[in-house]
SEDODREN-334349 format. One record per residue (C-alpha): residue in one letter; residue number from 0; x, y, z. Coordinates in Angstrom, 1 decimal. Example, Ala and Ser with C-alpha at 12.3 -4.5 7.8 and 13.67 -1.06 7.14 Angstrom:
% residues 2
A / 0 / 12.3 / -4.5 / 7.8
S / 1 / 13.7 / -1.1 / 7.1
% end
This chain:
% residues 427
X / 0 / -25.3 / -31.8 / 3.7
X / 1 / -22.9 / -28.9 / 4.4
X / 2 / -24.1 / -25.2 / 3.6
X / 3 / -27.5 / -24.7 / 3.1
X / 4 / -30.0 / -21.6 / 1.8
X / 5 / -33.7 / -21.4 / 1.5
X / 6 / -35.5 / -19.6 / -1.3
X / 7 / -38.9 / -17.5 / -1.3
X / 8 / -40.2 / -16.8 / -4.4
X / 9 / -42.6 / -14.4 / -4.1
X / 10 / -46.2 / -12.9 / -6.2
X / 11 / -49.3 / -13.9 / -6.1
X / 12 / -49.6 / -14.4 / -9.8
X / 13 / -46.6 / -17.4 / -9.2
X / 14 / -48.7 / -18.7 / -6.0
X / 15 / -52.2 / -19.2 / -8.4
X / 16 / -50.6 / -20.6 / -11.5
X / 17 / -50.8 / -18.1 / -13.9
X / 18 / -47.2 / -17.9 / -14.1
X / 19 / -44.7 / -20.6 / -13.4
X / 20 / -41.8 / -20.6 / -11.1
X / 21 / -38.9 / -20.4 / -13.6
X / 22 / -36.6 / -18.9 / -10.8
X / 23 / -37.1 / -21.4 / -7.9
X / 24 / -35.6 / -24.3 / -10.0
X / 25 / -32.9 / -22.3 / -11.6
X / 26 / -31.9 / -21.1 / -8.1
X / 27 / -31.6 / -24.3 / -6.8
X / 28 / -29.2 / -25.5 / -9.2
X / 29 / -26.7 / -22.6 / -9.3
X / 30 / -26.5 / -23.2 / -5.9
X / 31 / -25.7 / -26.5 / -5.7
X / 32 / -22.8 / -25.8 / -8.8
X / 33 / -21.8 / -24.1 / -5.3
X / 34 / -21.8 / -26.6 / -3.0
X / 35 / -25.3 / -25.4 / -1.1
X / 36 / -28.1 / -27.8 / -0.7
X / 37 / -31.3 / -25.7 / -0.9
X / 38 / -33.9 / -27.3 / 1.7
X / 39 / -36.9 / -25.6 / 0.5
X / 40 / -38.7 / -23.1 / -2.1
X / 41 / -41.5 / -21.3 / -0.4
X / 42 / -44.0 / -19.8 / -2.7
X / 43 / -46.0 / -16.9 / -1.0
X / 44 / -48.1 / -14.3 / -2.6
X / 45 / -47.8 / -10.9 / -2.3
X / 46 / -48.8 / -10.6 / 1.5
X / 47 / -46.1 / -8.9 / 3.9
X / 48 / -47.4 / -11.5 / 7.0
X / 49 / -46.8 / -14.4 / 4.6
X / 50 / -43.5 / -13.4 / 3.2
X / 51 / -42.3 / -12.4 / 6.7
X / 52 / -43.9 / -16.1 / 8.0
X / 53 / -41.5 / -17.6 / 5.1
X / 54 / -38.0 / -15.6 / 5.9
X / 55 / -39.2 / -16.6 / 9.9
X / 56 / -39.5 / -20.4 / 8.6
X / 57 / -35.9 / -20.6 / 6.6
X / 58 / -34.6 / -18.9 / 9.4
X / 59 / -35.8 / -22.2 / 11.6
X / 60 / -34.6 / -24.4 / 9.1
X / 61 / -30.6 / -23.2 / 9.8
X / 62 / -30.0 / -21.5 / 6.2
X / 63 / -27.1 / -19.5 / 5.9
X / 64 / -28.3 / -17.9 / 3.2
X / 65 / -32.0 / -17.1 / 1.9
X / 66 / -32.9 / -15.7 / -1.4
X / 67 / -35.7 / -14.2 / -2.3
X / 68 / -37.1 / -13.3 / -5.7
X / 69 / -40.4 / -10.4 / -6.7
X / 70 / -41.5 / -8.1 / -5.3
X / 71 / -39.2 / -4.7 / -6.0
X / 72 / -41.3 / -2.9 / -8.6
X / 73 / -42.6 / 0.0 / -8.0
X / 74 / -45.9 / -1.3 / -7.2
X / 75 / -47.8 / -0.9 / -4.1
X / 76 / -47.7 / -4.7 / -3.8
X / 77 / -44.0 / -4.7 / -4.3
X / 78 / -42.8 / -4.6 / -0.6
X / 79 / -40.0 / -7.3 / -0.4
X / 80 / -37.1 / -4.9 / 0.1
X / 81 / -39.4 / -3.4 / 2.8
X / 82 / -40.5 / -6.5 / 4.5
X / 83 / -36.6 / -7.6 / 4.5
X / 84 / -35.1 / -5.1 / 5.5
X / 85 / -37.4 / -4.6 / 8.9
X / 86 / -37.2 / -8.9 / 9.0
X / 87 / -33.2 / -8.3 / 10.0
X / 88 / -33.8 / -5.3 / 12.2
X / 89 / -32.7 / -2.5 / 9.0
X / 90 / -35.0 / 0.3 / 8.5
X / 91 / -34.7 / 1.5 / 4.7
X / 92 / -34.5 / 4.9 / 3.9
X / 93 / -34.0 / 6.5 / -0.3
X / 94 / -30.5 / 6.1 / -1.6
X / 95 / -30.7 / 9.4 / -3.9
X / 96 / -27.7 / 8.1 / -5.7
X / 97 / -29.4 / 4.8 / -6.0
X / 98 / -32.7 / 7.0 / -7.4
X / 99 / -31.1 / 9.2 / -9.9
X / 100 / -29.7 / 5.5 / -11.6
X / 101 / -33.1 / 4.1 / -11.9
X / 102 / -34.5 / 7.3 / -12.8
X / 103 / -32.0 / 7.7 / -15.7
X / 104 / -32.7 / 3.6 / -16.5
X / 105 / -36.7 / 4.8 / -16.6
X / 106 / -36.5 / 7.6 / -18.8
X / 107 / -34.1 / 5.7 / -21.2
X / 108 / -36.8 / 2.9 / -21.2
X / 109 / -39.5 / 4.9 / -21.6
X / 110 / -38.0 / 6.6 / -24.2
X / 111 / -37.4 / 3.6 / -26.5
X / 112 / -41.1 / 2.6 / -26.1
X / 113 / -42.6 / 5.8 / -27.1
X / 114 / -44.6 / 5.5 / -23.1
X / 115 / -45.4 / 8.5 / -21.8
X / 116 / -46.2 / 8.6 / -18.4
X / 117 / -48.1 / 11.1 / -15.4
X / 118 / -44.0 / 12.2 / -14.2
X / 119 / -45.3 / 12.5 / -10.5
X / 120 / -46.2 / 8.9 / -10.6
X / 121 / -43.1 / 7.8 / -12.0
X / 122 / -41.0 / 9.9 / -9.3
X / 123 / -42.7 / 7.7 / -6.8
X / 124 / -42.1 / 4.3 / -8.2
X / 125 / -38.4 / 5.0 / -8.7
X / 126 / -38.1 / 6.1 / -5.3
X / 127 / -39.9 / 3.3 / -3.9
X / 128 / -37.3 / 0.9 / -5.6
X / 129 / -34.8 / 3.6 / -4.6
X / 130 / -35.4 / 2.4 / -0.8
X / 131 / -32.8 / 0.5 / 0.9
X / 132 / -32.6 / -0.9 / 3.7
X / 133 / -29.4 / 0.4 / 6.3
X / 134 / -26.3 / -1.6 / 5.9
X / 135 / -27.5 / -3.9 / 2.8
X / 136 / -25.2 / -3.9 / -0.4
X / 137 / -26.6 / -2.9 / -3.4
X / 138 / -26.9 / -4.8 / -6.6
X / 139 / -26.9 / -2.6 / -9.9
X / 140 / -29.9 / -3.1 / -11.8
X / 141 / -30.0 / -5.2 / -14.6
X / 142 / -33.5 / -4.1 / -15.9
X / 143 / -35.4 / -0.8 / -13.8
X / 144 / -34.9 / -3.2 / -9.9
X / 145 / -32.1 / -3.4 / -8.1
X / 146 / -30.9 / -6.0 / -6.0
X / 147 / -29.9 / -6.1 / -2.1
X / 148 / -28.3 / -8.1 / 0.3
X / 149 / -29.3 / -7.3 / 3.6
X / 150 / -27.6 / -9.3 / 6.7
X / 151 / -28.8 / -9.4 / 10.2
X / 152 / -28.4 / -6.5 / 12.2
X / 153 / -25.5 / -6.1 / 14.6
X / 154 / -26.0 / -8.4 / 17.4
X / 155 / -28.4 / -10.2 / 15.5
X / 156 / -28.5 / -14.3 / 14.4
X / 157 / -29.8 / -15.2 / 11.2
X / 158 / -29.4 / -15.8 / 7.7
X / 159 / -28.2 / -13.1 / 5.3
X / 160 / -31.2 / -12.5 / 2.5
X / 161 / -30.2 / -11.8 / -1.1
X / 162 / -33.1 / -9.9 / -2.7
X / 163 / -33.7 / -10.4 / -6.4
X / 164 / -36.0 / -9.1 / -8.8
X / 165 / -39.0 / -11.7 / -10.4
X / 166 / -38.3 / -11.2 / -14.4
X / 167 / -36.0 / -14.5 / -14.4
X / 168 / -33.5 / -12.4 / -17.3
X / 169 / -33.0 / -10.1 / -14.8
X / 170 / -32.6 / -12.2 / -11.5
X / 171 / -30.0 / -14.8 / -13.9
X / 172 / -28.1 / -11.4 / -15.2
X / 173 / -27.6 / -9.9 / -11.9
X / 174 / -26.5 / -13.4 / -10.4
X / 175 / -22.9 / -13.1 / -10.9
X / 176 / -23.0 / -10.1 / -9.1
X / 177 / -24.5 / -11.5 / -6.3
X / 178 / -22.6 / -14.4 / -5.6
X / 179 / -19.4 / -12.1 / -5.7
X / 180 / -20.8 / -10.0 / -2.9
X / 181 / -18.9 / -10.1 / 0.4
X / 182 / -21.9 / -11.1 / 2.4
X / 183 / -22.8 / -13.6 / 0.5
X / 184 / -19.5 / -14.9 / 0.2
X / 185 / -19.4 / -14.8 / 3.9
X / 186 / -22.8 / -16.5 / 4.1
X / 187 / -21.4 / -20.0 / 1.7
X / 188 / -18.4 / -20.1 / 3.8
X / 189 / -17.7 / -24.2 / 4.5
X / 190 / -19.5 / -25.0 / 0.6
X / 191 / -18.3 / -28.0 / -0.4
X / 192 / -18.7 / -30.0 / -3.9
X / 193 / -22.2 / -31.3 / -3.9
X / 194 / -22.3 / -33.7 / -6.7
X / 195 / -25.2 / -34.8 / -9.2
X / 196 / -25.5 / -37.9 / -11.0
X / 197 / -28.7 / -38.4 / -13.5
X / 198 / -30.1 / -41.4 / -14.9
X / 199 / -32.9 / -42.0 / -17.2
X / 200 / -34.4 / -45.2 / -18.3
X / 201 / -37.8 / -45.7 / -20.7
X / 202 / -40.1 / -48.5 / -20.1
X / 203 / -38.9 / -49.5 / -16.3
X / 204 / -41.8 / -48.9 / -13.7
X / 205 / -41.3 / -47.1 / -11.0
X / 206 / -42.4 / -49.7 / -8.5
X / 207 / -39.4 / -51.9 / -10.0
X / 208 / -37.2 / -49.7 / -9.6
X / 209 / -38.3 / -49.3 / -5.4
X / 210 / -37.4 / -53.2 / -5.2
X / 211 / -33.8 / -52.9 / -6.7
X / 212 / -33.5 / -49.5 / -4.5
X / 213 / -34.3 / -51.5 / -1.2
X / 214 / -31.8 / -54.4 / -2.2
X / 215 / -29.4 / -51.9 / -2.3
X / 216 / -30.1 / -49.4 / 0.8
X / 217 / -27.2 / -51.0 / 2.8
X / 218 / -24.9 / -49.8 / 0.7
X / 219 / -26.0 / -46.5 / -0.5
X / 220 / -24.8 / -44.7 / 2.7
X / 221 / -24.5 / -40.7 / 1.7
X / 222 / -26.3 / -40.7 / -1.4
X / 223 / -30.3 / -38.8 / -1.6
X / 224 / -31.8 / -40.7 / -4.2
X / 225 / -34.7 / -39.2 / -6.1
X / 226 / -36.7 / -41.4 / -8.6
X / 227 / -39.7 / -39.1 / -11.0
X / 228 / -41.9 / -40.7 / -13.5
X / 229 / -42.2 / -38.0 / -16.2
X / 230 / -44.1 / -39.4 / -19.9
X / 231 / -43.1 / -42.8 / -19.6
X / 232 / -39.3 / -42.0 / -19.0
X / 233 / -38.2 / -42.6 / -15.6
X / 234 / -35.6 / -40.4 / -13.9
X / 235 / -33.0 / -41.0 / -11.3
X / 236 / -31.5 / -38.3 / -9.9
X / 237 / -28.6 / -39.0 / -6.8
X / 238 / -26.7 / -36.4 / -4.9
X / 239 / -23.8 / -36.5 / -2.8
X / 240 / -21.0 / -35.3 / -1.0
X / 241 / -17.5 / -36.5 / -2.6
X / 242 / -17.0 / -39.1 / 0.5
X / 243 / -19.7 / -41.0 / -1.1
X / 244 / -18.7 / -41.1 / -4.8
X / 245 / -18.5 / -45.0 / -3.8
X / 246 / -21.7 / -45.7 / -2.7
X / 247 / -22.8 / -44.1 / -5.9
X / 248 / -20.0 / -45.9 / -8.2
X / 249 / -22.1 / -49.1 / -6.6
X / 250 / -25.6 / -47.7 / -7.3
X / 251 / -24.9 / -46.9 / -11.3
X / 252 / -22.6 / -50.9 / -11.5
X / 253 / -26.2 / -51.9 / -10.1
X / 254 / -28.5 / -50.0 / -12.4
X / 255 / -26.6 / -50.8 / -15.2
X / 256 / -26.6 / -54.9 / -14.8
X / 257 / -30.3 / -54.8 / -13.9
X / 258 / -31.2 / -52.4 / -16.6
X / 259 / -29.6 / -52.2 / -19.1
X / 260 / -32.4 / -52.7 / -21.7
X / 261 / -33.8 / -49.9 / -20.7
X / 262 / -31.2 / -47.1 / -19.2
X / 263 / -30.8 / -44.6 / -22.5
X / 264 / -29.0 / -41.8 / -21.1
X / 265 / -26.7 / -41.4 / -18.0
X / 266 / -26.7 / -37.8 / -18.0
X / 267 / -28.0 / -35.7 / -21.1
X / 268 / -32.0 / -35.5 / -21.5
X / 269 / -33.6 / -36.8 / -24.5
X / 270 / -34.1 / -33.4 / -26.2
X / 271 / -30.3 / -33.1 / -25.7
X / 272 / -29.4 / -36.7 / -27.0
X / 273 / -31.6 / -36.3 / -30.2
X / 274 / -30.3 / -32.8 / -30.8
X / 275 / -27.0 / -33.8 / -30.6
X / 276 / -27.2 / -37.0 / -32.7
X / 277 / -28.5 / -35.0 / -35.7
X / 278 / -26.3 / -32.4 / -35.5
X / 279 / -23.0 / -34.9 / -35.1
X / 280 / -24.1 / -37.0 / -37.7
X / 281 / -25.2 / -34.3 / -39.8
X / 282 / -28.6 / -35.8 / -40.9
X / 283 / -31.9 / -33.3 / -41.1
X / 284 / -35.2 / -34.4 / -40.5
X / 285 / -39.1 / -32.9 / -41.4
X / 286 / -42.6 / -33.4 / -39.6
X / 287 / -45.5 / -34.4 / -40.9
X / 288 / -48.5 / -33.9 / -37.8
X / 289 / -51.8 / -34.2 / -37.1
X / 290 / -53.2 / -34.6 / -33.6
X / 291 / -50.1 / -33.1 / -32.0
X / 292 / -50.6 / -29.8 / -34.1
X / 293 / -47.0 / -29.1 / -34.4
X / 294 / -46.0 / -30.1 / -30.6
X / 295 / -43.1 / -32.2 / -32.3
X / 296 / -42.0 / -29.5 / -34.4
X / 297 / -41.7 / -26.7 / -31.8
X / 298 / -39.6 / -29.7 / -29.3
X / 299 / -37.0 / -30.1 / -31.6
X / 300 / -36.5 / -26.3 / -32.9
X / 301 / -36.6 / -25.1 / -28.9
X / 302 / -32.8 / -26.0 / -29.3
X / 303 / -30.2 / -23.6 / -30.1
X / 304 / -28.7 / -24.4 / -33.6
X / 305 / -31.8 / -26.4 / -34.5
X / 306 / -32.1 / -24.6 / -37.9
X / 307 / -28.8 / -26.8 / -39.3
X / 308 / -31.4 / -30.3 / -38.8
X / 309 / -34.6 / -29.2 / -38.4
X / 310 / -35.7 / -28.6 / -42.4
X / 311 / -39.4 / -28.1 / -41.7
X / 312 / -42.9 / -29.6 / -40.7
X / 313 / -46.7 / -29.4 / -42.1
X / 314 / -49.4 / -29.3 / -40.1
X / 315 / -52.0 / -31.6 / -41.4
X / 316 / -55.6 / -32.0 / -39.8
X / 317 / -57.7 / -32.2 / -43.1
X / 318 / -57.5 / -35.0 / -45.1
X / 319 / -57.4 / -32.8 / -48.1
X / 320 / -54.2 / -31.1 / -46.2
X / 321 / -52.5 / -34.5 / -45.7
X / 322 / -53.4 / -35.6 / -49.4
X / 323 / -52.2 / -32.0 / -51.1
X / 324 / -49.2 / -31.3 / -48.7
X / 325 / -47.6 / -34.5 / -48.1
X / 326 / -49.1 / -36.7 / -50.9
X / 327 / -50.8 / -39.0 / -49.1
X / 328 / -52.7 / -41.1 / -51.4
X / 329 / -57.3 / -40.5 / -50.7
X / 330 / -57.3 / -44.5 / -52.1
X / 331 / -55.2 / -44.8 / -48.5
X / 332 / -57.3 / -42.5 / -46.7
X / 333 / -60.9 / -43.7 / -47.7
X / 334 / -59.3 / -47.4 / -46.7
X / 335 / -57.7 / -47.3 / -43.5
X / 336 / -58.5 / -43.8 / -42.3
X / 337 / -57.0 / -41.0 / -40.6
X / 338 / -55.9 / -42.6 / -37.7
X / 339 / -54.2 / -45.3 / -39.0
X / 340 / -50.3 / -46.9 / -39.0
X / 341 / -51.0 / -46.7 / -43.0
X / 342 / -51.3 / -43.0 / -43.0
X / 343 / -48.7 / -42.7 / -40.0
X / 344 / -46.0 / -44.1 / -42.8
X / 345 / -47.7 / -42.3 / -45.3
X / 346 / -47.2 / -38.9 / -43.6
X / 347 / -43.7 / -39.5 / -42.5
X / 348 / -42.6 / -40.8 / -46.2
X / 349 / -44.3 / -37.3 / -47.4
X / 350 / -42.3 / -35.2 / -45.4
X / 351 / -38.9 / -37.3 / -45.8
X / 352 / -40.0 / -36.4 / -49.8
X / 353 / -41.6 / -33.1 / -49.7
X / 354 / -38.6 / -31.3 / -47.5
X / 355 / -35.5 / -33.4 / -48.7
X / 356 / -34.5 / -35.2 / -45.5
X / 357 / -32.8 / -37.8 / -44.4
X / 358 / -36.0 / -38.5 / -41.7
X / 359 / -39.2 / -37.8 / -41.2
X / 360 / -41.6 / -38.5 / -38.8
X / 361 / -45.6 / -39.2 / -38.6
X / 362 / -48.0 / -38.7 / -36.2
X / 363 / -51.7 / -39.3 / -36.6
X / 364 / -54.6 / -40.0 / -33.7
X / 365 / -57.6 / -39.2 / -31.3
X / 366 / -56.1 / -36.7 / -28.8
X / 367 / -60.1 / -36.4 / -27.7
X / 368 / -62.4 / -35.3 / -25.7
X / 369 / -64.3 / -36.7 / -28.7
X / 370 / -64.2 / -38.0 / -32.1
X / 371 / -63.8 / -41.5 / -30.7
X / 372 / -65.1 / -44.4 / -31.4
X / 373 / -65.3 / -48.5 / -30.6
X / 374 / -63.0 / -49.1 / -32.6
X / 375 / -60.7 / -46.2 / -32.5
X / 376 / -61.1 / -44.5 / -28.9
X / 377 / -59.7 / -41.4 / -27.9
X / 378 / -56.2 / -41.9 / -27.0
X / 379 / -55.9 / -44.1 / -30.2
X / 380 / -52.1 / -42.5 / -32.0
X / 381 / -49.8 / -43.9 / -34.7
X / 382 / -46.2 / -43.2 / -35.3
X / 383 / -43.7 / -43.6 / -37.8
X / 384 / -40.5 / -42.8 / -38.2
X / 385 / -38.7 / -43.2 / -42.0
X / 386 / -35.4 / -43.0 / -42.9
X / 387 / -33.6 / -44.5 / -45.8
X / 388 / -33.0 / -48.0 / -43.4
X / 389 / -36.7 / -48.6 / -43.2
X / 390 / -39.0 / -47.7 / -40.4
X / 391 / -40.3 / -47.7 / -37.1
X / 392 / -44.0 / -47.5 / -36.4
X / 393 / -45.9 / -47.8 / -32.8
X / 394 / -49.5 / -47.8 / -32.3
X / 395 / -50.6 / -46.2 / -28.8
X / 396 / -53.6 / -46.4 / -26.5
X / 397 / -52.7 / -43.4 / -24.3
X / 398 / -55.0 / -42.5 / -20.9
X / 399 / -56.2 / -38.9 / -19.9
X / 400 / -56.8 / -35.4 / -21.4
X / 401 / -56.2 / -34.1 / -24.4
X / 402 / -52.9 / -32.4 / -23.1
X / 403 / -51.7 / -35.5 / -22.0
X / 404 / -52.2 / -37.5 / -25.0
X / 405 / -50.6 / -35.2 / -26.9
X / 406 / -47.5 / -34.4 / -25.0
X / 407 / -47.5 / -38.5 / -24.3
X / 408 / -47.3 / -38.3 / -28.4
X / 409 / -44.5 / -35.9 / -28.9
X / 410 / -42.4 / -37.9 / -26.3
X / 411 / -42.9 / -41.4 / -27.5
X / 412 / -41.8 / -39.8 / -31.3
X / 413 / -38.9 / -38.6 / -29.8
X / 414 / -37.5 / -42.2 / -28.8
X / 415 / -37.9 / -43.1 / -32.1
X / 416 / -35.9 / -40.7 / -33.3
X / 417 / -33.9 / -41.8 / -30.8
X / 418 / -33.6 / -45.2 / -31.9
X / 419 / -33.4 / -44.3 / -35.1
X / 420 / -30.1 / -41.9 / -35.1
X / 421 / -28.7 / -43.8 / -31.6
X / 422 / -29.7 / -47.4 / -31.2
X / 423 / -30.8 / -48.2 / -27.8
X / 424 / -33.4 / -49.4 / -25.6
X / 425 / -36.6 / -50.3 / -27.5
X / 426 / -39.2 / -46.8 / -28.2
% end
């Protein structure tokens, strides 16, 4: 496809896990709102010989353009802006102009957060991310970093590098400034529309979906298909060049005749679809949650404007919490248990009551590694969902860790909602 650009994130605390890539993904996608297919996201730690082996691999690949993100604190380990600018044959010397703004930007920062610091010792950071490298445009800081876009030297082939700093509210504020750079708009010359299609489907298997996929691969000519299993739901994800908007009108008139039992959304992600359905319809909705320990209630308030639906949610683990909080009768308890699809409805009816609501939703179970038993193994979860219709209920087995029954929870309450405020394929 057209234009392409690789992207190197960069730190070793991204490479280990203990923080995830947030601007890798992000990247990708305002690039291809541009037209650019990214190839690959290269992940290196904070090693000059790996990040220099990255640029020399994106470099192989044919990118136009490669970005790369960390790396331009003031740090020892911080030597991107270094590393890149002797990559394309610039040596980087101190912009004093460029210093005195970051200095000011330091003191004004320190100065809000009461640090005080050895002054020597900030003098050398600032001019360490003063450096830049001969030739490379400047990007105004948006926190103490700048950015930099460094092409190759005179007489040089290669990819231009856009340099960005890690903290992803600082890399996405200083991205409109970067794509309106000269070199980089030298760099995406020939982007064309790249288009993406999405479309998600709960209770199809993967494996079925392959079958209908190879029926079809004569006349999907154009179109890169990706298919990812994520909690049940199934995604289909197609891009492609406007030539092949056909294939792809053919691929979706497929899909819908062989699934239509289970496609939900074409397009907007079930966070967004339930969101949107309470908010158009202007019903509110309460929790009432056990195993998942409030998982359910912090999915559906992580949406802006969530405060309009979202009335409120109790956090029940005791039995004396589920009995005093959401009136959930002991008779009930001392019957049919915790884990049960009688205390499921009971919990969801207590917090359609106790917060006023037009729904309310239950969730009760074994998330594990213990507190199974023959009966009622780990993994064992009930749902309901109550409105003033009637309700929904499941009863789940669910596989794996604790994490993963959980999460498995919060999603399969989330098609109920679903189904409840939208209709559709069966939760």
């Amino acid at each position: 496809m057209g234009t392409r650009a690789g992207i190197v994130v960069t730190g070793t605390e991204v490479l280990t896990g203990r923080v995830p890539d947030r601007n890798g993904p992000w990247l990708a996608e305002q690039l291809r709102l541009l037209g650019v297919d990214v190839g690959h996201v290269v992940v290196v730690g904070d090693r000059p010989e790996d990040l220099r082996a990255a640029l020399s691999f994106l470099t192989s690949t044919g990118a136009s353009l490669v970005i790369t993100s960390g790396g331009l604190g003031p740090t020892a380990d911080d030597l991107t802006a270094e590393v890149v600018g002797a990559y394309q044959g610039r040596p980087s010397a101190v912009d004093a102009e460029l210093e005195q703004r970051i200095a000011a930007v330091v003191e004004r920062l320190m100065a809000r957060r009461g640090w005080r610091t050895d002054p020597s010792a900030t003098a050398a950071g600032v001019r360490k991310q003063a450096r830049v490298p001969d030739g490379a445009t400047v990007l105004g800081p948006v926190g103490t970093a700048p950015g930099l876009v460094v092409p190759p030297a005179d007489g040089r082939d290669g990819p231009t590098v856009l340099v960005l700093p890690g903290p992803p509210s600082e890399l996405q504020g200083m991205w409109p400034d970067a794509v309106a750079a000269a070199p980089v708009r030298a760099a995406l010359t020939g982007a064309t529309e790249l288009r993406q299609e999405t479309v998600r489907l709960w209770g199809t298997l993967e494996a079925q979906l392959a079958v209908t996929l190879r029926e079809l691969d004569a006349e999907l000519s154009g179109l890169e298909i990706t298919t990812c299993l994520r909690e049940g739901e199934l995604e289909i994800v197609t891009r492609f060049a406007p030539a092949a908007q056909g294939a792809y009108d053919r691929l979706a008139a497929a899909l819908a005749a062989e699934y239509a039992g289970t496609i939900f959304s074409t397009g907007p992600t079930l966070d967004e679809l339930v969101g949107r359905a309470f908010a158009d319809q202007g019903r509110t909705v309460a929790t009432a949650e056990s195993c998942t320990g409030g998982l359910l209630a912090a999915r559906l308030t992580e949406r802006p404007g969530s405060s309009a639906w979202v009335r409120g949610g109790v956090v029940a683990y005791a039995n004396t919490a589920k009995e005093q909080l959401l009136d959930v009768p002991a008779a009930l308890l001392a019957e049919h248990g915790a884990v049960s699809a009688e205390v499921a409805v009971a919990l969801a009816e207590g917090a359609r009551a106790r917060f006023g609501t037009d729904v309310g939703v239950g969730i009760t179970g074994i998330a594990g590694p213990g507190g199974g038993s023959p009966e009622k193994p780990v993994g064992t979860v009930h749902l309901c969902v109550a409105t003033a219709d009637g309700r929904e209920a499941r009863a789940l087995r669910l596989p794996g860790a604790r994490s993963a029954v959980r999460e498995r929870s919060v999603t399969m309450a989330m098609h109920l909602l679903r189904r409840a405020l939208l209709g559709g394929p069966p939760a």
